[in-house]
Each structure stands twice: as C-alpha cells, then as structure tokens.
PyMOL commands that place a pseudoatom at each C-alpha (Angstrom):
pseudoatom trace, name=CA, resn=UNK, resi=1, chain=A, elem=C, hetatm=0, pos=[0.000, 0.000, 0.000]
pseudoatom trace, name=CA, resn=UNK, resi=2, chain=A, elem=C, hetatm=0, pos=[0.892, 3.577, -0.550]
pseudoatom trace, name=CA, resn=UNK, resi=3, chain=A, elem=C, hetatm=0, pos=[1.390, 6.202, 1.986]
pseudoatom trace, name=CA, resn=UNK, resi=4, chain=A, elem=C, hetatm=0, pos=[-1.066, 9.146, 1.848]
pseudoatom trace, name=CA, resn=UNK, resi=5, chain=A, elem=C, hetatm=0, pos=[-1.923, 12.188, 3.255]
pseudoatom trace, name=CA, resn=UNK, resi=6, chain=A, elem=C, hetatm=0, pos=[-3.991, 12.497, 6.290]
pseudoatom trace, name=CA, resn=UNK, resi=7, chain=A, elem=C, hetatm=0, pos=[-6.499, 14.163, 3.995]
pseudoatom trace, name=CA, resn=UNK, resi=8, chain=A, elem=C, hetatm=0, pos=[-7.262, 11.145, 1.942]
pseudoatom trace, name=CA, resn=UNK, resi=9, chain=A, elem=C, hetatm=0, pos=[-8.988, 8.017, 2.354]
pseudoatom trace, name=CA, resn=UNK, resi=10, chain=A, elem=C, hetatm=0, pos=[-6.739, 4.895, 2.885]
pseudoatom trace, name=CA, resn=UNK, resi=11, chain=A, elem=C, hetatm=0, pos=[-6.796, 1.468, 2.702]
pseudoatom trace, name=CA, resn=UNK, resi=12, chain=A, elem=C, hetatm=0, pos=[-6.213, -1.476, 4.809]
pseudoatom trace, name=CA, resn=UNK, resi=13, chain=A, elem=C, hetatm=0, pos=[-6.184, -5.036, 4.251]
pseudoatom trace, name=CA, resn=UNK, resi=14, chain=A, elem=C, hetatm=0, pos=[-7.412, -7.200, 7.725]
pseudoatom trace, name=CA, resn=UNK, resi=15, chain=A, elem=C, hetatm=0, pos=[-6.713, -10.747, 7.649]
pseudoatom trace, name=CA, resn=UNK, resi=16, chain=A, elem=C, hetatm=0, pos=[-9.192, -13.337, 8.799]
pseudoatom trace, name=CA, resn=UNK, resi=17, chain=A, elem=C, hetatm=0, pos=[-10.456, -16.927, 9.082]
pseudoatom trace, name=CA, resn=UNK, resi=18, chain=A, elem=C, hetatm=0, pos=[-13.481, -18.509, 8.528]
pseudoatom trace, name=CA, resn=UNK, resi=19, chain=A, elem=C, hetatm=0, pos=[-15.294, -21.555, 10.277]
pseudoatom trace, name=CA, resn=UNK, resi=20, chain=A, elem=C, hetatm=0, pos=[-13.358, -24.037, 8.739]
pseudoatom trace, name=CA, resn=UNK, resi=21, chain=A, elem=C, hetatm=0, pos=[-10.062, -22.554, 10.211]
pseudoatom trace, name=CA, resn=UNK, resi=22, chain=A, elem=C, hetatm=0, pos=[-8.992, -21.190, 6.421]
pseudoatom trace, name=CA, resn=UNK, resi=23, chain=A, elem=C, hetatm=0, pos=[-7.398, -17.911, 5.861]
pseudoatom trace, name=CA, resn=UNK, resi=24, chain=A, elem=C, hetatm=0, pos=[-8.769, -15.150, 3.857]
pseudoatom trace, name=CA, resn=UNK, resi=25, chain=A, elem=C, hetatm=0, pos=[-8.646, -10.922, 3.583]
pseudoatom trace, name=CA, resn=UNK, resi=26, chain=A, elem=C, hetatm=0, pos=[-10.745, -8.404, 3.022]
pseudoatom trace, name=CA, resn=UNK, resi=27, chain=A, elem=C, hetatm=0, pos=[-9.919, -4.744, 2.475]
pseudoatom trace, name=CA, resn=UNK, resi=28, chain=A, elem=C, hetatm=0, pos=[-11.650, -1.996, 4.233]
pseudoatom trace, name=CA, resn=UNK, resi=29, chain=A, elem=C, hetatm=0, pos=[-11.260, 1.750, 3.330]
pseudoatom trace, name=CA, resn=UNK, resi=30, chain=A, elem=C, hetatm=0, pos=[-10.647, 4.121, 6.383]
pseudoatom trace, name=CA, resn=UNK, resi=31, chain=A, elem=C, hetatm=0, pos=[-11.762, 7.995, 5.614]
pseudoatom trace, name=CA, resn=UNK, resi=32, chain=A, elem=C, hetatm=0, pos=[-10.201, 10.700, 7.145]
pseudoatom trace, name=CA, resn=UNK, resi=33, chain=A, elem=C, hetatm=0, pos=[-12.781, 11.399, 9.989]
pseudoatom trace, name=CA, resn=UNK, resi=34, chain=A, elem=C, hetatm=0, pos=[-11.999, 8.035, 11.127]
pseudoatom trace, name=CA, resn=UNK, resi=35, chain=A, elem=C, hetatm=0, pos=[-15.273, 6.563, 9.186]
pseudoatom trace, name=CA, resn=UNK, resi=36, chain=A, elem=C, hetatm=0, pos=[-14.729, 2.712, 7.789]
pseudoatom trace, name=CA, resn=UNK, resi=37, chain=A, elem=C, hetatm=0, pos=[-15.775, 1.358, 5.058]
pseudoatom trace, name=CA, resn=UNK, resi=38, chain=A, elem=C, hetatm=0, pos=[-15.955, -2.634, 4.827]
pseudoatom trace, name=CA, resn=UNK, resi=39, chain=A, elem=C, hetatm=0, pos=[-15.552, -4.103, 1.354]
pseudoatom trace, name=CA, resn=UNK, resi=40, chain=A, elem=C, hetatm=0, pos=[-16.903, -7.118, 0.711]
pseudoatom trace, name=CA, resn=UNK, resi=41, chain=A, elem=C, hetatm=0, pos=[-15.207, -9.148, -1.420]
pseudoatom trace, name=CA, resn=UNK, resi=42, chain=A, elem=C, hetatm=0, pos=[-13.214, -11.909, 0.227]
pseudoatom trace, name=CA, resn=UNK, resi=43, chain=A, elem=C, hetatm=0, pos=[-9.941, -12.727, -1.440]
pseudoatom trace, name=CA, resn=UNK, resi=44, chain=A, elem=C, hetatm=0, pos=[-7.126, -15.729, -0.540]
pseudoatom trace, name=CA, resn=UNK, resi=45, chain=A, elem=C, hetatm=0, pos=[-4.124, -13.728, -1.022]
pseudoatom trace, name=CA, resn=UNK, resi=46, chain=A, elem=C, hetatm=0, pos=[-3.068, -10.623, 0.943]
pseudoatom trace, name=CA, resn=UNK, resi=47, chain=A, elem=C, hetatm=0, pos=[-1.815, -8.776, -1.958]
pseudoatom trace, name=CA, resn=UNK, resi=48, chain=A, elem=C, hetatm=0, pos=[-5.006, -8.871, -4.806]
pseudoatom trace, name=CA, resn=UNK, resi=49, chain=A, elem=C, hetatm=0, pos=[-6.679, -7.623, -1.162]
pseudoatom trace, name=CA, resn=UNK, resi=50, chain=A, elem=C, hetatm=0, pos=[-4.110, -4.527, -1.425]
pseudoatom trace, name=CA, resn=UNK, resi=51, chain=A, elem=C, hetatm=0, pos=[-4.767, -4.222, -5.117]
pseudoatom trace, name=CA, resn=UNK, resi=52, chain=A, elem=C, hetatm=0, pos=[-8.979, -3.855, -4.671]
pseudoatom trace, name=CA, resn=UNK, resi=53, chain=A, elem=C, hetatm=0, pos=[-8.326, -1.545, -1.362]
pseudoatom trace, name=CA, resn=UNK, resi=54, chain=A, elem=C, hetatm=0, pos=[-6.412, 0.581, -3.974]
pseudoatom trace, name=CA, resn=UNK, resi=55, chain=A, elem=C, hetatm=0, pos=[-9.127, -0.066, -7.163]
pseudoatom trace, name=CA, resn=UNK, resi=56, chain=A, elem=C, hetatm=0, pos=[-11.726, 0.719, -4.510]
pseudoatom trace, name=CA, resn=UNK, resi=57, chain=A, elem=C, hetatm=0, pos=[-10.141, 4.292, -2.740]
pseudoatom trace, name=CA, resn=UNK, resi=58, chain=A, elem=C, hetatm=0, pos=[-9.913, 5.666, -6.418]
pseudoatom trace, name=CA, resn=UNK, resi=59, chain=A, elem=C, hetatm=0, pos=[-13.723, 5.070, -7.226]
pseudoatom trace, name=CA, resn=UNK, resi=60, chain=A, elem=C, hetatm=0, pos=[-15.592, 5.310, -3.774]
pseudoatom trace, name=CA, resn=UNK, resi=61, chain=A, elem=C, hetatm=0, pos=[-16.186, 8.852, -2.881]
pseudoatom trace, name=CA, resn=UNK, resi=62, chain=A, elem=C, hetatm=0, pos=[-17.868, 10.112, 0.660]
pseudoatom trace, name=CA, resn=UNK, resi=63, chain=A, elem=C, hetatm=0, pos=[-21.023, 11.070, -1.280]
pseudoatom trace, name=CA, resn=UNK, resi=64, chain=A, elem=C, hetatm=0, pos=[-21.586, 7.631, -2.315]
pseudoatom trace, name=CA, resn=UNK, resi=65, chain=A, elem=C, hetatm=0, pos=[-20.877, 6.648, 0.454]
pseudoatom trace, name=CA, resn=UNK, resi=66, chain=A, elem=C, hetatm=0, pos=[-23.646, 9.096, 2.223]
pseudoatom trace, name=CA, resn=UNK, resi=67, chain=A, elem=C, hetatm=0, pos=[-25.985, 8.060, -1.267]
pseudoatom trace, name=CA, resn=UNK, resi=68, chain=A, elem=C, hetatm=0, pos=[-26.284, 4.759, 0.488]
pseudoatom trace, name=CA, resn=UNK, resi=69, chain=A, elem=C, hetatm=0, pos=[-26.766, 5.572, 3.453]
pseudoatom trace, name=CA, resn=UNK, resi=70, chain=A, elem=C, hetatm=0, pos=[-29.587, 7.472, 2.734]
pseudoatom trace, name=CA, resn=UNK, resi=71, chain=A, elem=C, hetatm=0, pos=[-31.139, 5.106, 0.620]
pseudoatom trace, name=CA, resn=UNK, resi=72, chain=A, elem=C, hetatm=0, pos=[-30.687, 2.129, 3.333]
pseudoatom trace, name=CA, resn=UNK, resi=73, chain=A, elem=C, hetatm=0, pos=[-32.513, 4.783, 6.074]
pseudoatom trace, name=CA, resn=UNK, resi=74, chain=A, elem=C, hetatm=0, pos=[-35.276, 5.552, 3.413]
pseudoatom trace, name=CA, resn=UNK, resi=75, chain=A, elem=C, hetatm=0, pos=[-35.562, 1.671, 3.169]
pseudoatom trace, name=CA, resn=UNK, resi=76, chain=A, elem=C, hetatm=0, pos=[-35.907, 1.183, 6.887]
pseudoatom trace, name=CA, resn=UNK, resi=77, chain=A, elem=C, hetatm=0, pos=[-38.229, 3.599, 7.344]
pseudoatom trace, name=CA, resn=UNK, resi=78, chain=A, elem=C, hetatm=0, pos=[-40.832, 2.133, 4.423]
pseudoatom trace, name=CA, resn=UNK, resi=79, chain=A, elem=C, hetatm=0, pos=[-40.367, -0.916, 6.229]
pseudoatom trace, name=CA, resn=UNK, resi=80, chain=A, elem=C, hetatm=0, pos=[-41.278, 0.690, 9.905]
pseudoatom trace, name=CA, resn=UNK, resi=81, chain=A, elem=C, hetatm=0, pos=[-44.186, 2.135, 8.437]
pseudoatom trace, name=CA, resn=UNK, resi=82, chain=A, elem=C, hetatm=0, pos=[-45.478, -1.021, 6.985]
pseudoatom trace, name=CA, resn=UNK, resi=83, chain=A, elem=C, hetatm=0, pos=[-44.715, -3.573, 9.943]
pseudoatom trace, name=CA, resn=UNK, resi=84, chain=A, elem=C, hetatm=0, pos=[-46.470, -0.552, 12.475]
pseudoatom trace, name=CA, resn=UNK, resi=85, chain=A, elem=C, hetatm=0, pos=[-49.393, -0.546, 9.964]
pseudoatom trace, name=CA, resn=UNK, resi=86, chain=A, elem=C, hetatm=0, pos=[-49.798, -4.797, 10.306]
pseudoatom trace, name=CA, resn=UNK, resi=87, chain=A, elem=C, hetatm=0, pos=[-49.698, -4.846, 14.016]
pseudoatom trace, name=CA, resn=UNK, resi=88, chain=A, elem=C, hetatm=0, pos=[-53.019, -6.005, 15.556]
pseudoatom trace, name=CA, resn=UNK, resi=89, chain=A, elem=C, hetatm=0, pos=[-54.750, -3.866, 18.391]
pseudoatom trace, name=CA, resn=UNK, resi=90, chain=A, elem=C, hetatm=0, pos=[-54.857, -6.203, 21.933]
pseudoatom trace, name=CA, resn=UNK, resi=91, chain=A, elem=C, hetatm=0, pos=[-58.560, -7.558, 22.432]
pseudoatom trace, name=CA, resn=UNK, resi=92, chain=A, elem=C, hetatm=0, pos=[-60.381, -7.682, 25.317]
pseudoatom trace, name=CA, resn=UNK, resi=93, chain=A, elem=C, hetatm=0, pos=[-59.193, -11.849, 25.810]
pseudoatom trace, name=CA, resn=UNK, resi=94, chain=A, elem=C, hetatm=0, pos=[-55.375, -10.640, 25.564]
pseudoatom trace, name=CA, resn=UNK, resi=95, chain=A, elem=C, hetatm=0, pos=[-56.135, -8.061, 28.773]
pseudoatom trace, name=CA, resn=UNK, resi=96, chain=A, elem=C, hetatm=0, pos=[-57.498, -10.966, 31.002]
pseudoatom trace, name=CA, resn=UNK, resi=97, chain=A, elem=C, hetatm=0, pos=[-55.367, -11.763, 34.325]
for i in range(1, 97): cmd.bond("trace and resi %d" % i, "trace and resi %d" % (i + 1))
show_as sticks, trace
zoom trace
C-alpha cells in the first residue's frame, strides 16, 4: 500500500479466518474522519486484497458513500411504516389476568 496524506482516504487489508479454520482478507477503506468502510469481497491472497483496497479508494467517494446511506434509512423507514401498519390492536381476551 501507498502512503497518503492524512487528507485522503486509505486502505487497509485485515486478515481473517473462517469456520473451517482457512485464511482469507478483506480490504476496508478508512476515511479521514476516522469513518470505515468494509468491502466485501473476500480474497485468498493478501496482496489482490491490497490491489482492490487501492481499485476501490480511487472510485468510492464520501457522497456515495452518504448516497447509500440514505437510501438504506429511506428503506428502513418504508419498512417501519409497513410492519407498524400490520400490528393487531390487543382484544379484550389478551387483557385478562
């Protein structure tokens, strides 16, 4: 990986393993503020991690990053609406002691 300045997004490459004990990475973007960004593809070799973390910090911006977010909070709160709508008002035989 590249340095860069504190300014800048960078990228990181964490190394994990999954149930069956094997070893894989996945590259997460960190912005400035401090903000993460998980990527999801998993990859078996450290250094085609390092080569999406780079692919990834040149096309990912903040604003799609705050695009999503918005669209994932609009989503939730369609789906509030609707599950409040569905919910059945206690009777009288759901009050007895």
């Amino acid at each position: 990986m590249t340095t860069q300045s504190s300014d800048k997004p960078r990228g990181t490459v964490q190394k994990f393993k999954d149930a069956r004990g094997r070893t894989y990475y996945r590259a997460r973007i960190t912005f400035p503020d401090g903000e993460r960004l998980e990527l999801k593809p998993r990859f078996d070799r450290r250094e085609r991690a390092e080569e999406y973390a780079d692919e990834a910090m040149a096309s990912v911006t903040r604003d799609d990053v705050e695009d999503i977010r918005d669209m994932l909070d609009l989503a939730i709160r369609e789906q509030d609406k609707r599950t409040a709508c569905n919910v059945a008002p206690a009777t009288s035989s759901s009050r007895r002691r």
